[in-house]
ZAVO-104149 format. One record per residue: residue number from 1; residue in one letter; x, y, z negated of N, C-alpha, C in turn. Coordinates in steps of 0.2 Angstrom, whole numbers. Each point is the difference from the previous one (the first is absolute). Layout:
BEGIN
- n, res, n_xx, n_yy, n_zz, ca_xx, ca_yy, ca_zz, c_xx, c_yy, c_zz
- NUM, A, X, Y, Z, X, Y, Z, X, Y, Z
...
This chain:
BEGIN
- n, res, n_xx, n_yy, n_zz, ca_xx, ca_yy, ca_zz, c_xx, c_yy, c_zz
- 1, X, -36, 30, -11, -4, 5, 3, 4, 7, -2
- 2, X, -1, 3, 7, 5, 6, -3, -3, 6, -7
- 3, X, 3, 3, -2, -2, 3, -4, 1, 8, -1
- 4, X, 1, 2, 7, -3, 6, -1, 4, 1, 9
- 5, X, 0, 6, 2, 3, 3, 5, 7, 0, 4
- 6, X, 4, 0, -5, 7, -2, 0, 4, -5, 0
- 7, X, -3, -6, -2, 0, -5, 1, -4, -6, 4
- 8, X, -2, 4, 4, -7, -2, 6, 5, -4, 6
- 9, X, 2, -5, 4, 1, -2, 5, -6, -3, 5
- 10, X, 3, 4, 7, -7, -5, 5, 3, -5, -1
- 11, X, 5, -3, 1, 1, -7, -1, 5, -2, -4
- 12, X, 1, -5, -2, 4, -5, -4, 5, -4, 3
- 13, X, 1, 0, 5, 6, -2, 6, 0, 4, 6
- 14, X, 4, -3, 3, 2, 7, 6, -3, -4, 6
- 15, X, -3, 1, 4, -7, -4, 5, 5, -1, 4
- 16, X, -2, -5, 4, 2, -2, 6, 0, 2, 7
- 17, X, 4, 3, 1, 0, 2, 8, -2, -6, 5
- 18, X, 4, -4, -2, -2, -6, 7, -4, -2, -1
- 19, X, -4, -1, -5, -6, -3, -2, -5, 3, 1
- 20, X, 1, 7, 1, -6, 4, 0, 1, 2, 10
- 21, X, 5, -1, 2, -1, 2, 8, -2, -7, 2
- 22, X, 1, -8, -1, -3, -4, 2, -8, 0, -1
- 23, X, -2, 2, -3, -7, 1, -1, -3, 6, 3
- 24, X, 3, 4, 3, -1, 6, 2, -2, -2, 9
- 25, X, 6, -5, 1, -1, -2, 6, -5, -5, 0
- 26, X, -3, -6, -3, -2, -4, -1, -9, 3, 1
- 27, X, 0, 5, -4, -7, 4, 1, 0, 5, 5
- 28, X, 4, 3, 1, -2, 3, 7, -2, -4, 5
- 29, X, 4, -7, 1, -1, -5, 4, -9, -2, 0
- 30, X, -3, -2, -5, -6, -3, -3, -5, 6, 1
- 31, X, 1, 5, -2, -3, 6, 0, -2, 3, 7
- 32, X, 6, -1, 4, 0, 2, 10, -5, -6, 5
- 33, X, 1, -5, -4, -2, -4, 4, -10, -1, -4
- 34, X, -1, 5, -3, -6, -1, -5, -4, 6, 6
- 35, X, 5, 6, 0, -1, 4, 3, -2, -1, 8
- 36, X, 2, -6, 3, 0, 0, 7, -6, -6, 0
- 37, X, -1, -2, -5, -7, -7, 2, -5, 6, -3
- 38, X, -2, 5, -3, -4, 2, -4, -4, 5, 7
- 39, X, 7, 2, 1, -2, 5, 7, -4, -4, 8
- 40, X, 5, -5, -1, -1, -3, 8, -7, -2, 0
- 41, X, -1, -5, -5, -11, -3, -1, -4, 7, -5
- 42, X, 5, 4, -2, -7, 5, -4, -3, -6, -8
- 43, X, 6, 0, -1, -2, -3, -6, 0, 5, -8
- 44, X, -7, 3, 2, 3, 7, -6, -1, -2, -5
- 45, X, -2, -6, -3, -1, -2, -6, 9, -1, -3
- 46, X, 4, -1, 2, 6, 0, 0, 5, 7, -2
- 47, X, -4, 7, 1, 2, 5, -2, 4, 0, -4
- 48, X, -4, 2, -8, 3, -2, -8, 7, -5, 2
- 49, X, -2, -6, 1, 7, -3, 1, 6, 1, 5
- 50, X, 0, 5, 3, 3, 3, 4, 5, 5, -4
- 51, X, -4, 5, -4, 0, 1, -4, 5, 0, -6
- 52, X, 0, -6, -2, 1, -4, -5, 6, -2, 2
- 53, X, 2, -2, 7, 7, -3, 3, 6, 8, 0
- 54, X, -5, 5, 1, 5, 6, -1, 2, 3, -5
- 55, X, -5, 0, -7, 1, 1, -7, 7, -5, -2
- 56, X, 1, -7, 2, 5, -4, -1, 5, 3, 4
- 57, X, 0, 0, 7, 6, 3, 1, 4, 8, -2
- 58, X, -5, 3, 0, 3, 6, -4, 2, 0, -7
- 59, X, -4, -3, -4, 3, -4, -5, 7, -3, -1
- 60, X, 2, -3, 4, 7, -2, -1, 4, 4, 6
- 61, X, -2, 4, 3, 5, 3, 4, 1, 5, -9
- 62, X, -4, 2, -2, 2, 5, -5, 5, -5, -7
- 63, X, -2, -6, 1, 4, -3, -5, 5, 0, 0
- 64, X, 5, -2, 9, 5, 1, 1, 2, 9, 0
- 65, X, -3, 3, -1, 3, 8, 1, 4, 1, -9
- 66, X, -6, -4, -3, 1, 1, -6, 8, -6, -3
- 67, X, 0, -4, 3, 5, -5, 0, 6, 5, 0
- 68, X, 1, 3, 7, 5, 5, 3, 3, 5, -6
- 69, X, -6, 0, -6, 1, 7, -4, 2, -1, -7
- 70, X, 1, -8, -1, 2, -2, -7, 7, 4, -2
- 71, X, 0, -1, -7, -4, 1, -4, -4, 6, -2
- 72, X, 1, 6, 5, -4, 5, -1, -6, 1, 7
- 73, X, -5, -4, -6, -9, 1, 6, -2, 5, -1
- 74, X, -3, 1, 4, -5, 6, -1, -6, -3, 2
- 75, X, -4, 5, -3, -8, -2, -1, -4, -2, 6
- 76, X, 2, 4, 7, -4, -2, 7, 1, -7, -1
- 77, X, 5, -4, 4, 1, -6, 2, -4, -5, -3
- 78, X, 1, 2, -8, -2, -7, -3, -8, 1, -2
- 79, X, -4, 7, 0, -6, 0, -2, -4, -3, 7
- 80, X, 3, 3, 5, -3, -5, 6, 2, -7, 3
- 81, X, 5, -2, -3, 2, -7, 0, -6, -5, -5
- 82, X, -1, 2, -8, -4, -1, -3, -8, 3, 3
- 83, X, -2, 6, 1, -7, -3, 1, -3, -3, 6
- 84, X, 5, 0, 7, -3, -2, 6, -1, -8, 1
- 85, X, 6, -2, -4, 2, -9, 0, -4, -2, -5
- 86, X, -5, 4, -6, -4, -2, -5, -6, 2, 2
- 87, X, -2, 3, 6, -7, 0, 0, -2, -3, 8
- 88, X, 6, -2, 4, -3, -4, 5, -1, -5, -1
- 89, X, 0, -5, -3, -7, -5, 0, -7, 0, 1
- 90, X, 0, 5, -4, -6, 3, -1, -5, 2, 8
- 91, X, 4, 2, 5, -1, 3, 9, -1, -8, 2
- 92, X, 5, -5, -3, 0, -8, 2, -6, -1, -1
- 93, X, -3, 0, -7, -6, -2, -3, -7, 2, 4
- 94, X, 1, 6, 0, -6, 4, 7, -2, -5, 5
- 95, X, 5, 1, 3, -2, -6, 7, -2, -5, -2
- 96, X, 4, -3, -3, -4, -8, -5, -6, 2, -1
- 97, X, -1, 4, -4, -9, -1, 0, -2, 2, 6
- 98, X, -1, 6, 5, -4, -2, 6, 1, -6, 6
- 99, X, 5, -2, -1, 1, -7, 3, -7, -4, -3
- 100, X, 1, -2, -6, -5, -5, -1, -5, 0, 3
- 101, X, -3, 9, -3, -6, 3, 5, -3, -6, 8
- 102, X, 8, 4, 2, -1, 0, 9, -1, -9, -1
- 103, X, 3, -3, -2, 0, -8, 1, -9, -3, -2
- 104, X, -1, 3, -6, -7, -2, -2, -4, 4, 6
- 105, X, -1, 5, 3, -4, 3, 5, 0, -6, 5
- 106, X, 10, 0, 4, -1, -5, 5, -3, -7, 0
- 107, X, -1, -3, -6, -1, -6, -1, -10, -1, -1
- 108, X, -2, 6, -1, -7, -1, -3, -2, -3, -6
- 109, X, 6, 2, -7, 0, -2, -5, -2, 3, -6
- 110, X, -3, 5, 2, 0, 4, -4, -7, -2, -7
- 111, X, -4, -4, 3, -5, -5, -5, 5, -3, -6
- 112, X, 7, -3, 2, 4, -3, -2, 5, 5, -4
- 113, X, 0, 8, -1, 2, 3, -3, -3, 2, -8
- 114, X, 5, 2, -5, -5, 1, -6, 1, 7, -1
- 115, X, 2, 3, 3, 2, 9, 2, -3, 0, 5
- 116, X, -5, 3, 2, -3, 5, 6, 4, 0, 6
- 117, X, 3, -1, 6, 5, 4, 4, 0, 7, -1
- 118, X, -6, 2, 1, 1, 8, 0, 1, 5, -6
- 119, X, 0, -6, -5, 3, 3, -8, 9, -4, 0
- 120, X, 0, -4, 2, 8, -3, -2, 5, 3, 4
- 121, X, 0, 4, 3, 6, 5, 3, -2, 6, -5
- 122, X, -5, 3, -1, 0, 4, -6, 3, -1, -5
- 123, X, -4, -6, -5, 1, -1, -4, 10, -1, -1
- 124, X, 0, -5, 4, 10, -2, -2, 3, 6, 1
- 125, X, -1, 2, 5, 3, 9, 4, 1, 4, -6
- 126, X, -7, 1, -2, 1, 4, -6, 4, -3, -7
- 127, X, -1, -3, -2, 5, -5, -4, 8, 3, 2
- 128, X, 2, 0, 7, 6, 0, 1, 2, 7, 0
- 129, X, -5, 2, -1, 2, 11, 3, 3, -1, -7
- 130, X, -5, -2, -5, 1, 2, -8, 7, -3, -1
- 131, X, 1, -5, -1, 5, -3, 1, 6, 6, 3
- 132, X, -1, 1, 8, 7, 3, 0, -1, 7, -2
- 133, X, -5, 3, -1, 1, 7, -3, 3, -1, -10
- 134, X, -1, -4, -3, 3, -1, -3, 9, -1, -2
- 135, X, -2, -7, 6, 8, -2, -1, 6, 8, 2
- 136, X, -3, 4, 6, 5, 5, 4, 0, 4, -7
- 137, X, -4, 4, -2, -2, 4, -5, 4, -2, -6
- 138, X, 0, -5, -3, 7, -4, -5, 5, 2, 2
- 139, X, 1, -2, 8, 7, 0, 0, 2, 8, 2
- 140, X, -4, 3, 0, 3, 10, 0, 0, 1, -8
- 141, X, -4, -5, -3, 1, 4, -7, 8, 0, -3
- 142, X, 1, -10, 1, 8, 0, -2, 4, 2, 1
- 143, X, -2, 4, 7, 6, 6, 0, 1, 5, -1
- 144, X, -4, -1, -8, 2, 7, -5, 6, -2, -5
- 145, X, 3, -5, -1, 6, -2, -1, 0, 1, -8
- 146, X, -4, 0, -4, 1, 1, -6, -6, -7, -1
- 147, X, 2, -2, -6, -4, -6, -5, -8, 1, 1
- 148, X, -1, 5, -2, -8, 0, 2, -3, -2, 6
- 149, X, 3, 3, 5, -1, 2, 8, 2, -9, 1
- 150, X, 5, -2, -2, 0, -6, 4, -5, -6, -5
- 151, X, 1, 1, -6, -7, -5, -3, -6, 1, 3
- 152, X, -2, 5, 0, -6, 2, 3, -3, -2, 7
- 153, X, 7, 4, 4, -2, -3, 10, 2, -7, -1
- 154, X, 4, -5, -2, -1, -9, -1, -6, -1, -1
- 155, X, -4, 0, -7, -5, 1, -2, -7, 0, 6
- 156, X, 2, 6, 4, -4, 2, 6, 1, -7, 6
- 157, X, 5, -1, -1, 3, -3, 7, -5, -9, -2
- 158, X, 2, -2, -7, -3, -5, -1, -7, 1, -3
- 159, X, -3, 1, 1, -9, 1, 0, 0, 0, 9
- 160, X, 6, 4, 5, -3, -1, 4, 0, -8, 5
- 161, X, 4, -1, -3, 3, -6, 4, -4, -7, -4
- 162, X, -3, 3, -6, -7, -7, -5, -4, 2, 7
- 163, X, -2, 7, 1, -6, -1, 2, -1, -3, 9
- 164, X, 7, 1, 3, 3, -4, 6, -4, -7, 0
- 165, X, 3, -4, -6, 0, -8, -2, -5, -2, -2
- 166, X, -4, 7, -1, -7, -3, -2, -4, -2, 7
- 167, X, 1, 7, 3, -3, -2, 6, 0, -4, 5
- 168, X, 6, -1, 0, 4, -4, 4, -2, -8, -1
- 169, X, 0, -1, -7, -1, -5, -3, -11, -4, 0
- 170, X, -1, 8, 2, -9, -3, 2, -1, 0, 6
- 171, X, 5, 2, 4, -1, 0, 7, 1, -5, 3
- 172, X, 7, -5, -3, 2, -6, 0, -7, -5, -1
- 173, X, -4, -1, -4, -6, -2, -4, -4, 0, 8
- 174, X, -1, 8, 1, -6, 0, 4, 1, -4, 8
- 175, X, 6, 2, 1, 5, -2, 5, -2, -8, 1
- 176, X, 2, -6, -5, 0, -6, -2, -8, -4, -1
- 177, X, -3, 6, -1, -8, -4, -1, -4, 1, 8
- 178, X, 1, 5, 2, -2, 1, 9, 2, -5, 4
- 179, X, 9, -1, -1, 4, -5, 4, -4, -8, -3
- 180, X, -2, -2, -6, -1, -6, -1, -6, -3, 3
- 181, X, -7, 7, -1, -6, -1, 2, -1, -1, 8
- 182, X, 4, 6, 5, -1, -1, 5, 5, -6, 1
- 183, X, 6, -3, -1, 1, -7, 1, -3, -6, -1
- 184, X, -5, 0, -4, -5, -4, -1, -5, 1, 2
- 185, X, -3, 5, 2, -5, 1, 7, 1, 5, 4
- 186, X, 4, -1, 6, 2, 5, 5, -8, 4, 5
- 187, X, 4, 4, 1, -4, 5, 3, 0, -1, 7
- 188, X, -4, 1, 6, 2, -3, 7, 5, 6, 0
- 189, X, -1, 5, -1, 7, 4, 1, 6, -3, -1
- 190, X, 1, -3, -5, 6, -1, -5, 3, -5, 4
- 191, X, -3, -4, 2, 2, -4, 5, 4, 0, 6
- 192, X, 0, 5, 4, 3, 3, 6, 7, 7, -2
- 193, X, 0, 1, -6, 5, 5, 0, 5, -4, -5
- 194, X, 6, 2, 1, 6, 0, -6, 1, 3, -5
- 195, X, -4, 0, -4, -1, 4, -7, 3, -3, -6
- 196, X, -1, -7, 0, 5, -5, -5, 8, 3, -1
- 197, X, 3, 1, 4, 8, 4, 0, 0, 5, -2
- 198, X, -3, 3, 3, -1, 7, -3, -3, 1, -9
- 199, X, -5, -4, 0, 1, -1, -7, 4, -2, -6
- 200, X, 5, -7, 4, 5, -3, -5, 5, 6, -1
- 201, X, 1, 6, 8, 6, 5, -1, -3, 7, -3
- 202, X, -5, 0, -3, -2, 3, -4, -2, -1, -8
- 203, X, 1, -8, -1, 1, -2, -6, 8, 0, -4
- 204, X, 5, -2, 9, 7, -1, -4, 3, 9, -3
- 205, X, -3, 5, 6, 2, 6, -1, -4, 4, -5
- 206, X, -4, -3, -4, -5, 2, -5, 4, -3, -9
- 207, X, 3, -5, 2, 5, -4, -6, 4, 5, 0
- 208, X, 6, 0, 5, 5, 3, 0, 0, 6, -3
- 209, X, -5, 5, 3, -3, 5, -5, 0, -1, -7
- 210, X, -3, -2, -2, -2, -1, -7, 6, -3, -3
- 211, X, 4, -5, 2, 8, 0, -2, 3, 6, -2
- 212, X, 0, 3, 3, 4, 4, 0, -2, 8, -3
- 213, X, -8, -1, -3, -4, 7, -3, 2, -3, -6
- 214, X, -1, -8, -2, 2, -3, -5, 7, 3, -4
- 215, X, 7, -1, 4, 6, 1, -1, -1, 6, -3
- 216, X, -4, 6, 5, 2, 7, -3, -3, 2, -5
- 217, X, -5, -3, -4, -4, -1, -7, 4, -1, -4
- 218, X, 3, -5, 1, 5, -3, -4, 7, 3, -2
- 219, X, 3, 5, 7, 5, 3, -1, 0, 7, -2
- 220, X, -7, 2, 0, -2, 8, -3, -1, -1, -8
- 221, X, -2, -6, 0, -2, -1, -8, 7, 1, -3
- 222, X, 5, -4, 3, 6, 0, -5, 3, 5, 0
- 223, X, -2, 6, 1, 1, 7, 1, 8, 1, 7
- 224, X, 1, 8, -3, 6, 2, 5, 6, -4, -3
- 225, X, 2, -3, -4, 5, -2, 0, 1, -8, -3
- 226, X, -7, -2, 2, 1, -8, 0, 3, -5, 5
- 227, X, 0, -7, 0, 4, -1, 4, -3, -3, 8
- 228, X, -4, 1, 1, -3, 1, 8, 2, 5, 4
- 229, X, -1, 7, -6, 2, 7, 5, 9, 1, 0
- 230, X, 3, -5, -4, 6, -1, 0, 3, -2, 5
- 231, X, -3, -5, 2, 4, -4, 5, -4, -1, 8
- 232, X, 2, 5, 5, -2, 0, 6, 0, -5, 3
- 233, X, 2, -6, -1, -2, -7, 5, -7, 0, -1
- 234, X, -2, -1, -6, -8, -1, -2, -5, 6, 5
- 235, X, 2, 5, 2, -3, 5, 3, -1, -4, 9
- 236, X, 5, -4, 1, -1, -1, 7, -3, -6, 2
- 237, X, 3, -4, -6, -4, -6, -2, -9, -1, 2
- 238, X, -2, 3, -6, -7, 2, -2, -4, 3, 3
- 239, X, 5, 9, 5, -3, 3, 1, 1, 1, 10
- 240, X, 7, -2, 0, 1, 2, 8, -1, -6, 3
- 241, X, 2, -6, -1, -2, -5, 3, -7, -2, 1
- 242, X, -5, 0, -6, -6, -1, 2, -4, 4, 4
- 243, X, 3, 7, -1, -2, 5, 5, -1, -1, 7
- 244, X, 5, -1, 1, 5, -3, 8, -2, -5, 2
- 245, X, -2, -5, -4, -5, -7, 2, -8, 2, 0
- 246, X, -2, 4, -4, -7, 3, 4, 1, 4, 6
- 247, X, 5, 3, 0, -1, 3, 6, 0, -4, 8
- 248, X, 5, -6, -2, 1, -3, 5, -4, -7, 1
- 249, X, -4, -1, -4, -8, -5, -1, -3, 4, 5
- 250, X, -2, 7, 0, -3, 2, 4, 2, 1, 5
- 251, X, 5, 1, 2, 4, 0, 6, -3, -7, 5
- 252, X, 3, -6, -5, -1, -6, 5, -7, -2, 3
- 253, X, -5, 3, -6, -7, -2, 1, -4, 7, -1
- 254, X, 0, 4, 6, -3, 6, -2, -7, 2, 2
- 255, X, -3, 3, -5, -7, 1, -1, -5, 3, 7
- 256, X, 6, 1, 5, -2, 4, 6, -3, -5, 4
- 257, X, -1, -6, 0, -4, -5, 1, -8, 1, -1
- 258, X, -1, 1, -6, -4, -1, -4, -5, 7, 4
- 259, X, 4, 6, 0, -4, 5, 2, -3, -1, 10
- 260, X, 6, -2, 0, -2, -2, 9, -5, -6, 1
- 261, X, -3, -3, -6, -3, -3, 3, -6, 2, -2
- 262, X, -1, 6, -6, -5, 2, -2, -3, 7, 5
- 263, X, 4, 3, 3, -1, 4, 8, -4, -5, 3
- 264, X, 4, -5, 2, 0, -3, 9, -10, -3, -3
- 265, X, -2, -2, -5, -6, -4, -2, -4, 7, -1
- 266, X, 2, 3, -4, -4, 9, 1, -2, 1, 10
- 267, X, 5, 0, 2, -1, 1, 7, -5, -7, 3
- 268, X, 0, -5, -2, -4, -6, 3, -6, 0, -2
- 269, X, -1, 3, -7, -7, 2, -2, -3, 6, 2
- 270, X, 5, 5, 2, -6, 7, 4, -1, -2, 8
- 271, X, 6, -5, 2, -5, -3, 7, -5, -4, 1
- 272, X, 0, -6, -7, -6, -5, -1, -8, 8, 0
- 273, X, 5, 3, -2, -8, 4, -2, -4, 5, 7
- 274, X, 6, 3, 1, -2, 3, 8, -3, -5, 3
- 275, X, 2, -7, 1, -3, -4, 5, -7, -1, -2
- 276, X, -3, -1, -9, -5, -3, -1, -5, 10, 1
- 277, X, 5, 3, 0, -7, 7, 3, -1, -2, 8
- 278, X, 8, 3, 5, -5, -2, 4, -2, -6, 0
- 279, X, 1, -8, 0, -8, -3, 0, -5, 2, 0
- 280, X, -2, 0, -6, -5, 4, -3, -4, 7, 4
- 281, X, 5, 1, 3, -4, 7, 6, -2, 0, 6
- 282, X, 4, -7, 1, -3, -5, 7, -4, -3, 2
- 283, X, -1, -3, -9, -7, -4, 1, -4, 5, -3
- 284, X, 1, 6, 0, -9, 4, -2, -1, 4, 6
- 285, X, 8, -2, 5, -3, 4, 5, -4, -5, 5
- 286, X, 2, -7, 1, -6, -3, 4, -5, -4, -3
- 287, X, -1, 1, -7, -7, 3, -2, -5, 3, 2
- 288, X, 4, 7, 2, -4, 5, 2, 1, 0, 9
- 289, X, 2, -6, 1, 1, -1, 8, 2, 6, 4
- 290, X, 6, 2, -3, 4, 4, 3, 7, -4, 4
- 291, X, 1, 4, 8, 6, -3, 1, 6, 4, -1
């Protein structure tokens, strides 16, 4: 741990340029193509995660500026390299919780949930606010560059990222008890949509997460100058790959499904109902033997 001002380095090696422009590319790609399914079906529950795919890439466009400047960084680069790649999971997480929402909606499962739907986009949402107001907030304090500032905003950073894993960890739970009970007694809804997939691609992008909120507990414990924040492969390892595989989880199997078919049944039900008015107006009209 540094120990004072002077002796403060943002990094312990000289970053990777190529490593950081592969990824640069690799999410702009995930990220444009999230942008163009999000837009085309009106899938706004994917916001946040949209989001989340530009906090990564400007996140490592700024890691390569920083690459460019070894051994003298300066503070922009790497304060935003550091909190936008540390707090976008947290925009992943969002979606993940009103995903499940929409799935228990479209399915008619919601007897089968142990959270409310109209409480579990709250409740976990809020969970996640806390969570990234924390982690961002951590990561502007360590860039006060003295020993206090950086034990302190670590400190901050890993309370936020416990209270990530907790959430995360009971959503997983509540997730896993809805999915076992409606598969053991399905809904006629449940029956006619593809919500099975979209679940399992909500459970694998739910791990990976939690991988990877794990790793940075772990690497903030061992302070600034332990050997995770030492060595940049573990950075891309942990944190850009998994990222990039949620990104592209959702890519293959996107939630924009899920909301088109919660429209298209929306619209099936306001015209079941128009029909049952008029009915209903026809036969009180030749009641009253009107032609």
């Amino acid at each position: 741990m540094a120990n004072d001002e002077s002796n403060f380095k943002f990094f312990h090696y000289g970053p990777s340029l190529a490593a950081a422009v592969i990824f640069i590319i690799l999410f702009f790609a995930t990220t444009a193509m999230h942008a163009f399914q999000m837009l085309r079906r009106r899938a706004w529950l994917m916001i946040p995660f949209f989001i989340g795919g530009c906090f990564e890439l400007i996140g490592y466009v700024a890691r390569a500026i920083a690459s460019r400047q070894t051994p003298n960084w300066t503070l922009g680069p790497f304060i935003v390299n550091t909190i936008l790649v540390l707090v976008a999971p947290a925009l992943f997480a969002a979606s993940i919780y009103m995903l499940l929402g929409r799935i228990i909606l479209l399915t008619g499962g919601e007897p089968y949930s142990v959270v409310r739907r109209r409480w579990l986009t709250k409740v976990f949402v809020g969970g996640d606010v806390l969570s990234f107001l924390m982690q961002s907030s951590g990561g502007g304090i360590m860039a006060g560059k003295t020993k206090k500032a950086i034990d302190l905003g670590q400190n901050i950073v890993v309370g936020g990222l416990v209270v990530q894993i907790l959430f995360f960890g009971f959503f997983l739970v509540v997730a896993a008890i809805f999915h076992l009970r409606i598969h053991r007694s399905p809904t006629a809804e449940s029956r006619d949509v593809p919500w099975k997939r979209h679940i399992n691609i909500l459970y694998a992008a739910s791990i990976l997460i939690l991988i990877r909120s794990i790793f940075r507990v772990v690497e903030y414990r061992q302070g600034n100058d332990g050997y995770l924040l030492g060595h940049e492969v573990f950075l891309y390892i942990f944190d850009a790959v998994l990222m990039l595989g949620v990104m592209v989880l959702f890519n293959l199997v996107h939630p924009s499904e899920i909301s088109t078919l919660l429209r298209r049944g929306n619209v099936l039900g306001q015209s079941s109902q128009l029909n049952s008015i008029t009915n209903v107006h026809e036969n009180a009209k030749g009641d009253r033997g009107e032609v």
